[in-house]
N, C-alpha and C positions, 0 to 999 in steps of 0.2 A: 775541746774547749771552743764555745763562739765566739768569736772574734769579732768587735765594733767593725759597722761598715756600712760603706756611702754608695749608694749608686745615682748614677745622673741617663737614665735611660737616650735623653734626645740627644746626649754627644759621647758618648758606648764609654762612659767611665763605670767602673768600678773597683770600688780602690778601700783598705783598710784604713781606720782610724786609728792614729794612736792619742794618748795625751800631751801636754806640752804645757809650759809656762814663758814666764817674762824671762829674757836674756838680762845681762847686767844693764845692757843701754837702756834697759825698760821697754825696748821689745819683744813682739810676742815671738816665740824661737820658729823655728820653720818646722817641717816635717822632715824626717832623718834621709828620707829617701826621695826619688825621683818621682815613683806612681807611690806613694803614700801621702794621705791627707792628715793632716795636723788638728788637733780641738784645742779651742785656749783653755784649758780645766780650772781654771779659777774662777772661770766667769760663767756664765750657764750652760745649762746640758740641755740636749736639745729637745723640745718640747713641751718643757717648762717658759713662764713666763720670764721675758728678758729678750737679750742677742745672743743667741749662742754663735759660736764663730768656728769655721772650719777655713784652714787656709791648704791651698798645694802650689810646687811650682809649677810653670809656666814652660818650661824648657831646663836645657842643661846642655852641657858640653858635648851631647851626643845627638840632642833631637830634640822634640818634643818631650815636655812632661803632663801628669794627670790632667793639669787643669789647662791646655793648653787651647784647648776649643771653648774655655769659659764663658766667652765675647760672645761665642754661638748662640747662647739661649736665649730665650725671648719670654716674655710675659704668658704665664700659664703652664709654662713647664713645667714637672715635679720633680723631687729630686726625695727620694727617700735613705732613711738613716736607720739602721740595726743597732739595737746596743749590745753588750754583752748576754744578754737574759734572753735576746730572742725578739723584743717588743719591736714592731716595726712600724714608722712614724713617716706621714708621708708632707713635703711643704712644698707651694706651689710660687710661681719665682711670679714677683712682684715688679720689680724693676733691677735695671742695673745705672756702676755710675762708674768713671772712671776720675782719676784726681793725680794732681802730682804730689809722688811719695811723702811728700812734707806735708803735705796738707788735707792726709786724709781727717775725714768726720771723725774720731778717734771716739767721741760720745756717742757717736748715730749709729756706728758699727759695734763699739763696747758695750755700753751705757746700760741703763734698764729700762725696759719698755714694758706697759702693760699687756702685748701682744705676747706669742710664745714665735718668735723671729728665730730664723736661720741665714747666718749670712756668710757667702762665700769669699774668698780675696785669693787673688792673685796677681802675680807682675804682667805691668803693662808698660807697648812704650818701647823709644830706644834705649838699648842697655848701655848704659854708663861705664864706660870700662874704669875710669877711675874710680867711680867709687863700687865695681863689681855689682851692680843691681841695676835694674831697667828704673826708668825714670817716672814711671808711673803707677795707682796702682787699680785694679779693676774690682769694684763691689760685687757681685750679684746679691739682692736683699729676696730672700723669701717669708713663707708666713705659712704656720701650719695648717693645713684642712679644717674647715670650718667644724667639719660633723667629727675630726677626732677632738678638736679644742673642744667642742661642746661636751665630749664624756668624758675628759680629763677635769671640766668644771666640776659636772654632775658626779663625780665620781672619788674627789680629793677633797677630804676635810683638813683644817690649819692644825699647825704645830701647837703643843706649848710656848710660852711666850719664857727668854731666859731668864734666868735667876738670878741675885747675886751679883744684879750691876751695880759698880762704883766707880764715882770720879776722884781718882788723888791724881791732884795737881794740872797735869792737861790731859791723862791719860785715862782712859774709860774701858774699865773693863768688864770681863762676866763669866758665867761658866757654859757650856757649851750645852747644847740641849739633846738626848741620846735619844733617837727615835729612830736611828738608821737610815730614813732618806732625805734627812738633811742638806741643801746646798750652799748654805751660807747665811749672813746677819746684814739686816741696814740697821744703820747709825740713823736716829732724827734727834733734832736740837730746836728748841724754842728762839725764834726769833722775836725780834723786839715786837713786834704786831701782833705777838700771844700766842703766834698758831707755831706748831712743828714741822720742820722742809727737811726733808731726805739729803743726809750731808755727804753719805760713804756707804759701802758695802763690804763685808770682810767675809770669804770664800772659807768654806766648813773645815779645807786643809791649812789656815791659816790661823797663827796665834789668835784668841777671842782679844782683841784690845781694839783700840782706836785714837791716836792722837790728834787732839786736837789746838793749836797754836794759840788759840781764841777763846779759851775757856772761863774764863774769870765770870763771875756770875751767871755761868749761863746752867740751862738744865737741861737733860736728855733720855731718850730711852729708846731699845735696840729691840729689835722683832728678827722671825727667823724665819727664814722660808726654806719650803722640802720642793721634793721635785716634781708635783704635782704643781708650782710655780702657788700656793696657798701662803698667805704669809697670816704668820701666828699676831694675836693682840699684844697690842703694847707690855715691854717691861712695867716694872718697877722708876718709880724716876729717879734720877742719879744729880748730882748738883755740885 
């Protein structure tokens, strides 16, 4: 079986990927081990359009951990990603940024982006003994090769768009669209200036719903995007 996996040739990482979600704090969880890298799985896969997010530590009670020469890389570096299938994807480091842990971009690193982004994190900084975490945290932002983004364009047609949207009460639901490389649904809503703004996004492992606190007159409709980063035509509108 192939095994997802990251290498960073300019600081001699190589290191497995597993998956990962949110902790209860509504952090993203770490990676189980010391040289293993962590994926947020909720949010995008890499090479699709968005932020896909890979984190590792930084060190450990022993040493050094994976991403421990993170700091090292400079603009133009690559850093390539294997998925389970074999396909091999290569992103070239853009910038870095460091922030104190409270105050990372949580948008700029999460969010969605029309690029197909890869961004790394790890701890930076004095380690805090009270609160067991270093005090900082360190980005590196990548962006994938020009000439593979261009055959992934040329090459991914959009989804069906879902079915079966309804709004009862503040709650917006639908059915889920089977096409196998689905990654997820935006939420858009009409604002009062008539046009539709991208309000949420709900990840293909997550209930299909969406609430919304604010819904009294308003109207909406949810699109789906596969891992080609294509995003399918508008639903149906729901009200």
């Amino acid at each position: 079986m192939i095994t997802a996996k990251v290498s960073i040739p300019a600081i001699h990482v190589e290191a497995s990927i597993e998956q990962v979600g949110l902790l209860d704090s509504d952090e993203m969880a770490a990676a189980s081990t010391e040289n293993g890298v962590a994926w947020f799985e909720p949010g995008a896969k890499p090479g699709v359009k968005g932020n896909a997010v890979l984190a590792g530590h930084v060190d450990s009670k022993t040493g050094p951990a994976v991403f421990y020469n993170l700091k090292n890389l400079k603009t133009d570096d690559e850093i390539t990603v294997r998925d389970a299938q074999g396909t091999t994807l290569t992103f070239v480091v853009k910038r870095t940024k460091s922030c104190p842990r409270d105050k990372a971009p949580l948008n700029e690193i999460f969010g969605y982006s029309n690029k197909r982004n890869l961004n790394l994190i790890t701890c930076t900084g004095t380690f805090d003994r009270a609160e067991g975490t270093h005090q900082e945290r360190l980005v590196v932002y990548t962006e994938l090769k020009a000439d593979q983004a261009k055959e992934l364009e040329h090459e991914a047609t959009a989804p069906k768009p879902p079915a079966h949207v309804k709004m009862s009460g503040n709650l917006l639901t639908w059915y889920a669209v089977r096409e196998g490389n689905i990654i997820g649904y935006r939420i858009y809503k009409k604002n009062p200036g008539g046009t539709f703004v991208h309000i949420g996004s709900v990840s293909e492992f997550e209930r299909k719903s969406f609430a919304d606190s604010d819904a009294s007159q308003s109207r909406y409709y949810v699109t789906v995007v596969n891992e080609s980063g294509k995003e399918s035509a508008p639903s149906s509108i729901a009200k």
